[in-house]
N, C-alpha and C positions, 0 to 999 in steps of 0.2 A: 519471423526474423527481420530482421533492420537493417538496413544497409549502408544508413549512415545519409550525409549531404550529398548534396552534384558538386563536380568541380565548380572550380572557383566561381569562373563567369557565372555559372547558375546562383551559386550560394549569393553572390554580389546582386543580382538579382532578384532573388529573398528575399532581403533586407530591404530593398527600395518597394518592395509587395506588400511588408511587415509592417513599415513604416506609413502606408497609405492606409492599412486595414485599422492599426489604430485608429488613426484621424479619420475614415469613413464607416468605421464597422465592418464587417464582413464581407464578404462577398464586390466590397466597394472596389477592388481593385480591375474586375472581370467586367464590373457597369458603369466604368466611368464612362465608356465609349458612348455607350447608352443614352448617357443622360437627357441628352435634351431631347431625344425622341419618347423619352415616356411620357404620359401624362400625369397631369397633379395627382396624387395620390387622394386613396380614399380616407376619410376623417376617421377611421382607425386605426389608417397603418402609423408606423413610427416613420422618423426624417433624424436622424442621426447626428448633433451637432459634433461640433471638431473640441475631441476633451483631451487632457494631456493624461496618460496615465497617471494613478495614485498608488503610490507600493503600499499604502497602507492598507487598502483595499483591493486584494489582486482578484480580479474574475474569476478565477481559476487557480487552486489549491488543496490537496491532499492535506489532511487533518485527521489524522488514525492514532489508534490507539491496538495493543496489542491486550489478548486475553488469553493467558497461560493457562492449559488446562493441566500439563505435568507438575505432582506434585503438589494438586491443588493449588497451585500459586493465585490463581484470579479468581477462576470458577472451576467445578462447583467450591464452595469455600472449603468442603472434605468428599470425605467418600458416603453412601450408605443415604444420602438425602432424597426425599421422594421426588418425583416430577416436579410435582410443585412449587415444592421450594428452591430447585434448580431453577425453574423457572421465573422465578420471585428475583432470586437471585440477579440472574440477568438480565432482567429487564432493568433490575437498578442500577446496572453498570451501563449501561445503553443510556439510559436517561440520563446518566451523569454524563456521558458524553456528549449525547444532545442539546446539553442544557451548554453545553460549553462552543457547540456548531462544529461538532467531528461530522464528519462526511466518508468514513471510511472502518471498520474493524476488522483484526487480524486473528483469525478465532485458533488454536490448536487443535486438530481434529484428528493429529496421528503423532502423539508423543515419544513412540519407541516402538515400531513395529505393530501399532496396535489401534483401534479403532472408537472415533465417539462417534461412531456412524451405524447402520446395517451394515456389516461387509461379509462377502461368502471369502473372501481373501486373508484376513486378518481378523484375529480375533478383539472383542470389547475390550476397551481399558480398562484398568483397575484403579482409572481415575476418577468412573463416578461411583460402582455398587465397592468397590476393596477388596472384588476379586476380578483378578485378570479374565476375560474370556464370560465374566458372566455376565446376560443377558438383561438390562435395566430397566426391561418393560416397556418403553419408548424409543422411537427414534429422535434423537434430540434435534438434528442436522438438518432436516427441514424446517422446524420448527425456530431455528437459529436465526436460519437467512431469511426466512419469514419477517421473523421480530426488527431485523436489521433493516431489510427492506423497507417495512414500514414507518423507519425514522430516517428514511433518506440517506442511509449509510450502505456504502457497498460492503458485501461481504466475502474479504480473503479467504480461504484454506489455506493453512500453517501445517504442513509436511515437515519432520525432522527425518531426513533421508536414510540416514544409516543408522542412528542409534537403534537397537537391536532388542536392549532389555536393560535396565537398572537395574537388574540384580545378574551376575556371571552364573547363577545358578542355576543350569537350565531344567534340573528336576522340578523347579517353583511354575516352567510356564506352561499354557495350555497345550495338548496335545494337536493343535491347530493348528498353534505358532506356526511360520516359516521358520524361525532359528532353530525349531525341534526338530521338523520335516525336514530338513537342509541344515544340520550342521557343518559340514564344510564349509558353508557361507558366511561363517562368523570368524572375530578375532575376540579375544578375551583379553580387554586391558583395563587393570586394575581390578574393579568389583565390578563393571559392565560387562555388557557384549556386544558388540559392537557389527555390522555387517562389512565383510572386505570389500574398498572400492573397487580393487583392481578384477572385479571378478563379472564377466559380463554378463551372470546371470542375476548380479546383485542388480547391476544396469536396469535388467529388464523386469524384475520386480518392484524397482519403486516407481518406474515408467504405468507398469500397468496398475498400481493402486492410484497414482496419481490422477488416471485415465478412466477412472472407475468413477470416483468421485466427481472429476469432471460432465460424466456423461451423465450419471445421473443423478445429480445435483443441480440446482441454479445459481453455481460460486461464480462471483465475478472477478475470482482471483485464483492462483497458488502461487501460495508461498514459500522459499526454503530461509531457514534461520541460519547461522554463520554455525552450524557443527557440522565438518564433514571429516575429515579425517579428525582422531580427536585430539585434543589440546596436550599437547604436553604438561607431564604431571609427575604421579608417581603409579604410572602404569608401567613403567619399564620402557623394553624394546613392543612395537608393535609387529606382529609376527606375520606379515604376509609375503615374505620370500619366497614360498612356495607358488604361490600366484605372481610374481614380479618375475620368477623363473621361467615362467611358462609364457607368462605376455610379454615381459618387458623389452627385449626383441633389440637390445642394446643399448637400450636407452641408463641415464643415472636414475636410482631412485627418486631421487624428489621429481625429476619431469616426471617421471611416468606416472610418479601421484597426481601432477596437476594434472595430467593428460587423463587420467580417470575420471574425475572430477570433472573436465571439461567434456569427455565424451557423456556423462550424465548429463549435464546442465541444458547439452544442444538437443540430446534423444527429449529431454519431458520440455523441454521449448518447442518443440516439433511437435510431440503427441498432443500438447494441451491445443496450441493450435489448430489442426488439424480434428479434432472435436468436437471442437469450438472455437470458433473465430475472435470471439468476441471477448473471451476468460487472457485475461491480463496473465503475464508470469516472469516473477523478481523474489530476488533475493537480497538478504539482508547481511553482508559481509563483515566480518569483525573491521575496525573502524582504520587500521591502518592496513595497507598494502602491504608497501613496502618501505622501508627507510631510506632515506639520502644515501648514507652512509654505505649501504649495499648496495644502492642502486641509484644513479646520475637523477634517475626522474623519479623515486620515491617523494616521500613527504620529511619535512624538519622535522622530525620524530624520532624517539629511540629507543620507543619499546617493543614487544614481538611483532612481528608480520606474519600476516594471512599465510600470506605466499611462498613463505619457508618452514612456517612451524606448522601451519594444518593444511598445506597446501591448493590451499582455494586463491586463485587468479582470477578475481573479478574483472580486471584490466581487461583479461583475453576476452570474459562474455562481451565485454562491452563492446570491443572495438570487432568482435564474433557477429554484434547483434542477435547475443542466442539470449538474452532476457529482454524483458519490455522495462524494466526497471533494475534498479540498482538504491539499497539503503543501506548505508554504513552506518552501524554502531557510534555513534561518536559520544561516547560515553564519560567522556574530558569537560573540564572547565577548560573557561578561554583563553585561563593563565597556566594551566597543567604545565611544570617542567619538562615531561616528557613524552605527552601525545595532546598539545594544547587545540582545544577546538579551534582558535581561530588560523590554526597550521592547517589543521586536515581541513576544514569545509572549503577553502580555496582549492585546494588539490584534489577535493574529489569533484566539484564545478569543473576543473581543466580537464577531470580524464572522462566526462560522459561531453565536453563540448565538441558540438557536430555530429555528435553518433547516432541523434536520436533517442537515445535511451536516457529514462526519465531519472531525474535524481529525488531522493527521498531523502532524509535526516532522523537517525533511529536517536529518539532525547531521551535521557535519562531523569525519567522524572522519579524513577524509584533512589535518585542519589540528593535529590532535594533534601534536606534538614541531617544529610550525615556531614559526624563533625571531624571525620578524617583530614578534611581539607575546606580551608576557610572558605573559599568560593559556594561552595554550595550550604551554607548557614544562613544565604542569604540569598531571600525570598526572590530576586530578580536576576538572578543566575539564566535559567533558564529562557527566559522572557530576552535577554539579551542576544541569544544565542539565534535567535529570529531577526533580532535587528539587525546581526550581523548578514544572517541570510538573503536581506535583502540587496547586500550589494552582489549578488549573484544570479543575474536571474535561470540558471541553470538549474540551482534548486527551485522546484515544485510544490514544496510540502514537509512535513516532518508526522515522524508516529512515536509517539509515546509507549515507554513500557517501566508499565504497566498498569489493565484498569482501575486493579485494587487502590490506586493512588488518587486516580479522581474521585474516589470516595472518601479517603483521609484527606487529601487536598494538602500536603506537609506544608507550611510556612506559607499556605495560600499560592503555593507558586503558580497554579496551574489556572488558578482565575488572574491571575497578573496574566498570565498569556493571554487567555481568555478578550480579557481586557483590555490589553493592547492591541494584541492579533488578529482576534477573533471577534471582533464588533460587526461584522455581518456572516453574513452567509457565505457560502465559496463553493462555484462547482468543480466539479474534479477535473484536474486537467487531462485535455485530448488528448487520445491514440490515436491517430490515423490509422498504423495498420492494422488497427484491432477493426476497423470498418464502421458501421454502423451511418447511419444520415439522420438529419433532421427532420424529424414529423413535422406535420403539415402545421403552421399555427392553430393556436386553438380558434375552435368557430364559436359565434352566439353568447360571445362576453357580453355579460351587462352587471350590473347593478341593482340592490333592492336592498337601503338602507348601507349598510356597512359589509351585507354581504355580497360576493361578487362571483360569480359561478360561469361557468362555460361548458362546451361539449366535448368530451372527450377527445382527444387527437389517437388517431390509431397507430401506434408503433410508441407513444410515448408511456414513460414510467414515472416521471413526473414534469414538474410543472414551475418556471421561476416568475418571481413578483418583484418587480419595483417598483418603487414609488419616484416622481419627478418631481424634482426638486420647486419652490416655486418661482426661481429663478427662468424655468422650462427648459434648463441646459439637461438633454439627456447623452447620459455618459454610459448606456449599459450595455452596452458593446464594448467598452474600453476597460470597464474597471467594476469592482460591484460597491461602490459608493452609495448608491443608491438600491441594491437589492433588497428588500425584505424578506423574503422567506422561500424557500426551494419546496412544496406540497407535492404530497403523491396523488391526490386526487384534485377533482375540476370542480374546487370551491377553495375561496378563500374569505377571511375574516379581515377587511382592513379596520388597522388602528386608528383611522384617523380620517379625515375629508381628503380630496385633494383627488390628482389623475396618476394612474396606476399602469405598468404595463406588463403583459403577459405572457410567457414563451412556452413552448414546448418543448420537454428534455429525454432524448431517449436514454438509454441505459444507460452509454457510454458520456453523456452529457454534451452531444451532438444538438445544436440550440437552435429551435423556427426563428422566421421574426416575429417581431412585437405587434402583440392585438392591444390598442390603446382601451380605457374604461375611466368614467370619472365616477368619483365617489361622492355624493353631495354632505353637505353636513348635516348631518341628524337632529 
């Protein structure tokens, strides 16, 4: 949980710390006192010149992409494919991500009550073999965050909470399901089934799958997607009076929806925590709140709100500190009549400012080359929506959905990001509360040729490279103008002559200082 700033005087305070760490690096604000009692430093360490940040190059940023598993949308491309070729599959989505310097994937591992995992809870999806519940010969889930891990990309778990089943028919699911075992737990609207919020046994079922996964898994995340109560449609009334009878204790309907919703969000902020320390956990809320119009402090918008029509109040997690992030859909161009991005990314910057809780940007790279609306015909939509980001520094990052897209790549948009954005590497930005420290720098850097190797740091998972510039202004504490490349292991390939420097990165991207290396010309 987050608890947000210290009063003023402290916050006032921050900023005058903030302001010294850039201009000295790290730690420079605790050793100024220091300074003249240290000695010269040894001819490895770094010295830290005074660099002004670059937004072009920020230290530190989230670059994900999400990978749909309902409904075949990303992976596997259908059902019934062997290991293999699942696996074929995703590594090519990984590498196109890489290829672009993502540092983050949002995998779905429970599309509806249902499992891409081993689970004694929940039965297999019928996303990868085309029968719900049957067994696909592998576990895919370690083998996921494996792959993930390996290109330097953390890996989320993608929970959809309540959705229940895609089909209302519950003679089609396995005799395993919970919806079959527990039908009072369900609502039926439209052609789904759906799990009732209001019900606190739903609570503590997706508490404990959540917790399963966690525990025995190596996810560096959970997810929840923006469906909790569902969207208004042509499902009718949604029928849980019978549970709003019994809990809702005087409250109106719609609080007592948000207040479900809310008591979910703080229990699996709590269990993932409590776990595991270290497992991030955010949610990705439809892109408006709430409107002006309805509310003094909404956004200049006028289309549905979270907060009235599916009952999800991000606002509350936030200022709750029951998530470690916050991603809104903003799934608008910048000129949108009536949910324009450049409306919402301001007003979702003011509602996580102070609170500690990270802001993310869900882009819509799947509306690139649709010609519904003349903004997105054109290739640099997207790429814009970044530059607008940067007059924010409240946003951290943005996630793409979906991966299938960096393989079509529609109107090139996503290498104009690339491009513009993404010219180096970018580690992920800090939790504090999630913990974690700095390994030790690495020991026994040297050189032999263009190759340049070191001994392993114990507690780290990887490993960052810059190169210094030949001016010798080093900025890599400030900004990553100068990083080349984030490696999971203690060897590197330099492109080029020149003096290199070295760090060590735990999970959480908690960074040593710098072991200096020169590289001679070959």
């Amino acid at each position: 949980m987050r608890t947000g700033r210290p009063l003023l005087a402290a916050a006032a305070l921050a900023v005058v710390a903030t302001g010294a760490a850039y201009t000295f690096g790290p730690g420079a604000v605790a050793d100024q006192g220091k300074a003249k009692a240290q000695k010269k430093p040894a001819a490895d360490t770094v010295v830290t010149a005074a660099c002004t940040p670059d937004a072009r190059h920020p230290k530190r940023q989230l670059r994900g992409v999400w990978i749909a598993t309902v409904q075949n949308i990303d992976w596997p491309s259908r059902t019934g494919l062997s290991a293999e070729r699942q696996k074929a599959e995703y590594v090519k989505l990984l590498d196109a991500a890489a290829k672009r310097k993502f540092n983050a994937v949002f995998v779905q591992v429970r599309p509806a009550s249902d499992a891409l995992y081993k689970s004694s809870i929940e039965p297999w999806t019928r996303f990868l073999t085309g029968t719900a519940g049957k067994d696909p010969g592998w576990d895919p889930l370690p083998w996921l965050i494996e792959e993930s891990h390996k290109r330097g990309m953390e890996f989320h778990a993608w929970f959809n909470p309540y959705r229940a089943s895609y089909d209302a028919d519950m003679s089609k699911l396995p005799a395993s399901h919970p919806a079959k075992r527990h039908p009072g737990w369900t609502v039926k609207y439209g052609d789904r089934l759906y799990y009732n919020p209001g019900l606190p046994q739903v609570r503590e079922h997706v508490t404990k799958v959540v917790t399963d996964v966690v525990k025995r898994y190596d996810v560096d995340g959970v997810h929840f997607d923006d469906y909790f109560y569902p969207y208004p449609g042509e499902g009718g009334t949604f029928d849980d009076a019978a549970a709003f009878t019994k809990y809702g204790k005087g409250k109106k309907l719609a609080d007592w929806r948000r207040q479900n919703v809310n008591k979910l969000i703080a229990q699996v902020d709590e269990a993932v925590h409590t776990t595991k320390q270290h497992v991030k956990f955010g949610v990705s809320p439809f892109g408006i709140w709430r409107n002006k119009s309805d509310d003094p402090s909404g956004s200049a918008t006028g289309g549905m709100s979270a907060y009235d029509s599916i009952f999800a109040d991000a606002r509350a997690w936030i200022k709750a500190g029951t998530v470690d992030y916050v991603m809104p859909q903003l799934y608008w161009s910048r000129g949108h009549k009536t949910a324009g991005y450049k409306a919402l990314a301001p007003w979702w910057a003011d509602a996580v400012e102070g609170s500690g809780v990270h802001l993310y940007i869900g882009q819509a790279l799947y509306r690139v080359g649709a010609r519904d609306e003349a903004a997105w015909t054109k290739p640099g939509e997207l790429s814009a929506h970044l530059t607008l980001n940067r007059r924010h520094e409240q946003i951290r990052g943005d996630v793409y959905f979906s991966a299938k897209q960096l393989l079509t790549n529609p109107l090139g948009a996503i290498d104009q990001v690339a491009k513009t954005h993404y010219r180096r590497p970018a580690l992920l930005p800090l939790m504090k509360e999630r913990g974690g420290q700095a390994p030790a720098k690495p020991a026994g850097v040297k050189a032999a040729g263009t190759a340049v190797t070191w001994t392993a740091s114990p507690g780290a998972r990887s490993y960052a490279v810059y190169r210094v510039p030949k001016s010798g202004d080093d900025c890599h504490t400030t900004d990553a103008r100068n990083l080349v490349a984030v490696v999971n292991g203690p060897s590197f390939t330099a492109p080029s002559a020149g003096t290199y420097l070295v760090t060590s990165l735990d999970r959480l991207h908690n960074e040593s200082k710098a072991v200096k290396v020169k590289v001679d010309p070959v």
